[in-house]
C-alpha positions in Angstrom: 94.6 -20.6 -95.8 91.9 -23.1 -96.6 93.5 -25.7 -94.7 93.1 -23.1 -91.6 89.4 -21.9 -92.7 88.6 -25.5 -92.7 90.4 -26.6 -89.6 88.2 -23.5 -87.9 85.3 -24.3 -89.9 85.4 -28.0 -88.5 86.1 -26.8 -84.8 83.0 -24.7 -84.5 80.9 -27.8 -86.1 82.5 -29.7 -83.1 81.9 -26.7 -80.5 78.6 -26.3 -82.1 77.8 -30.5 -81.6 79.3 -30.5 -78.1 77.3 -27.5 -76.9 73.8 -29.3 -78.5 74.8 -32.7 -77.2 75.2 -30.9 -73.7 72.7 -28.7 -74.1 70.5 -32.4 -75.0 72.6 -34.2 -71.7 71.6 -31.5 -69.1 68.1 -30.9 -70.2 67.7 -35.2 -69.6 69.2 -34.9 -66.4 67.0 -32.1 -65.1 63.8 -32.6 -64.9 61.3 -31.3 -67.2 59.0 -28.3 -66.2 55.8 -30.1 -67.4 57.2 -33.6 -65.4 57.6 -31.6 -62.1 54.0 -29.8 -62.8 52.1 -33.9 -63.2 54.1 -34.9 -60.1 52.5 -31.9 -58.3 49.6 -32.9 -59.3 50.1 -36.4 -58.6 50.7 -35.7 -55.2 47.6 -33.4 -54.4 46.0 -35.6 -55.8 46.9 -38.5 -53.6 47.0 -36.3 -50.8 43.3 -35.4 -51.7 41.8 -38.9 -51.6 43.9 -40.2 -48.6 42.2 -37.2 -46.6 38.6 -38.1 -48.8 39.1 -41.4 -47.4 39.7 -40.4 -44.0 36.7 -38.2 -43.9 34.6 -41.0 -45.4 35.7 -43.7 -42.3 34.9 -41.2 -39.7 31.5 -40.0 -41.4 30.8 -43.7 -41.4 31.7 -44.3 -37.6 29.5 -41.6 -36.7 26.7 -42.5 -38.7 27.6 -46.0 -37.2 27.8 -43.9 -33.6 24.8 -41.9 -34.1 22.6 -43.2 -36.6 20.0 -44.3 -34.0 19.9 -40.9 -32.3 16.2 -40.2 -33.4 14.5 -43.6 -32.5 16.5 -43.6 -28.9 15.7 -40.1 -28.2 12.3 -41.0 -28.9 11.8 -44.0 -26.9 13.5 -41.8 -23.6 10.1 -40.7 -23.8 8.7 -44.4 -23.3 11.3 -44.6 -20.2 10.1 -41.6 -19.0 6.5 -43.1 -19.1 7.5 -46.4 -17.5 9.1 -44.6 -14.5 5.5 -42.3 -13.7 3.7 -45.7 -13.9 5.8 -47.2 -11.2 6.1 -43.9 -9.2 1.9 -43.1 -8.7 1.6 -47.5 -8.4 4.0 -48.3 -6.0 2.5 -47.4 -2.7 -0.6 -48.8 -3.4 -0.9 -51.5 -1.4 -3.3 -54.1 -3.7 -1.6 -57.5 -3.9 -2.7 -57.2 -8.0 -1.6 -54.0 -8.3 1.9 -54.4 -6.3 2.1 -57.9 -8.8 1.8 -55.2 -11.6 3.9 -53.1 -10.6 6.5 -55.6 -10.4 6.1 -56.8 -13.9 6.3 -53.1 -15.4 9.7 -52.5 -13.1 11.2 -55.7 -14.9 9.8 -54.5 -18.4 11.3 -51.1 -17.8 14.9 -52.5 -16.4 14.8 -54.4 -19.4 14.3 -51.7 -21.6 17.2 -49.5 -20.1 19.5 -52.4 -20.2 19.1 -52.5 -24.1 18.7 -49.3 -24.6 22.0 -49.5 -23.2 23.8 -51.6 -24.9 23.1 -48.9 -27.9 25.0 -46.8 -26.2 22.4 -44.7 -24.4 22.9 -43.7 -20.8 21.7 -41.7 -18.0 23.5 -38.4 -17.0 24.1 -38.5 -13.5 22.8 -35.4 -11.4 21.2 -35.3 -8.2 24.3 -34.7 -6.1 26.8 -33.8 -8.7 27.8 -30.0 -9.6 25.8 -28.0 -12.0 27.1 -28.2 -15.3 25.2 -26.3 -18.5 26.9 -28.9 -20.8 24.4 -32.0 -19.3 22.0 -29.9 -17.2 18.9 -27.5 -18.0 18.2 -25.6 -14.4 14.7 -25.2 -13.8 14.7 -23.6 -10.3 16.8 -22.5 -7.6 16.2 -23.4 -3.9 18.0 -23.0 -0.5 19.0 -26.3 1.1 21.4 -26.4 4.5 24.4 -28.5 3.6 24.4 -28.3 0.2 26.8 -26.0 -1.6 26.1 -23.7 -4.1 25.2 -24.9 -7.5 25.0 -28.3 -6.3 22.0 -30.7 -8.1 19.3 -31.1 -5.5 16.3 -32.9 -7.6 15.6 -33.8 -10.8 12.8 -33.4 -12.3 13.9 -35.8 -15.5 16.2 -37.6 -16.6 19.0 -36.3 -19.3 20.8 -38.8 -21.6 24.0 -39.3 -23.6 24.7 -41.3 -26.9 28.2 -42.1 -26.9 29.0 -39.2 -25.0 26.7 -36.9 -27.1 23.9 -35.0 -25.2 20.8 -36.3 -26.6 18.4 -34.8 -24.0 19.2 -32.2 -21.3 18.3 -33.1 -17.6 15.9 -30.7 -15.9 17.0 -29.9 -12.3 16.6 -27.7 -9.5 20.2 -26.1 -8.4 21.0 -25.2 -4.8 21.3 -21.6 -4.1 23.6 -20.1 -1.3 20.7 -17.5 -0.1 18.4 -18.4 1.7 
């Protein structure tokens, strides 16, 4: 009967092994808990600073875009100046004064033209539709021909920078009553 107690004895040592050493095998194969948890992490974590990075490159194009917004819609006003100089100078009919007038129309083209090339442009109206996205309405009046809510006037000038409305134009909108 020792023989047999042995024998046994010896067979649950190599059950006993077996069952560790497979125990040991499966627990290597599968991942640990704590491994998937970093390459959660790992991944957020990427995931977060690809989308950082993103944000950063547009922020930058728009402050690239934008930047100048101020100083532009600033100097609108200087446009705005240049074009009531030539308007109360140009029917006067003083050689001098036509000479002038001249010399501030080249001065203001030039102006616009790099104003421009920033990006800055005129919003089209007189003749187009009303639209509350570019225009500010500042009265209504009857005209034959025109359809309703049709730009008749404007009073000044709107702009865009890069397709962003810097400055509203001021209009007078056609009514359909007379």
């Amino acid at each position: 009967m020792d023989n047999n107690e042995n024998v046994n004895n010896k067979s649950e040592e190599v059950k006993d092994t077996t069952d560790t050493e497979a125990a040991e095998l499966s627990s290597e194969s599968q991942p640990k808990k704590e491994e998937v948890d970093y390459k959660a992490k790992y991944f957020y974590i990427a995931a977060e600073m690809d989308n950082f990075r993103k944000r950063m490159e547009r922020e930058k194009e728009n402050l690239i875009k934008f930047g100048n917004e101020r100083v532009l819609s600033d100097l609108i006003q200087v446009v705005d100046n240049f074009e009531r100089t030539i308007e109360m100078l140009k029917f006067d009919q003083d050689p001098k004064i036509k000479n002038i007038v001249t010399g501030i129309d080249m001065v203001q083209k030039q102006f616009i033209d790099t104003l421009s090339k920033h990006g800055l442009t005129p919003v089209q109206s007189v003749g187009k539709d009303f639209d509350p996205n570019f225009h500010e309405a500042m009265a209504q009046e009857y005209a034959e021909g025109a359809k309703p809510n049709q730009v008749l006037k404007e009073f000044q000038k709107g702009y865009t920078l890069n397709g962003r409305l810097v400055r509203a134009a001021k209009v007078v909108v056609a009514s359909d009553k007379q």
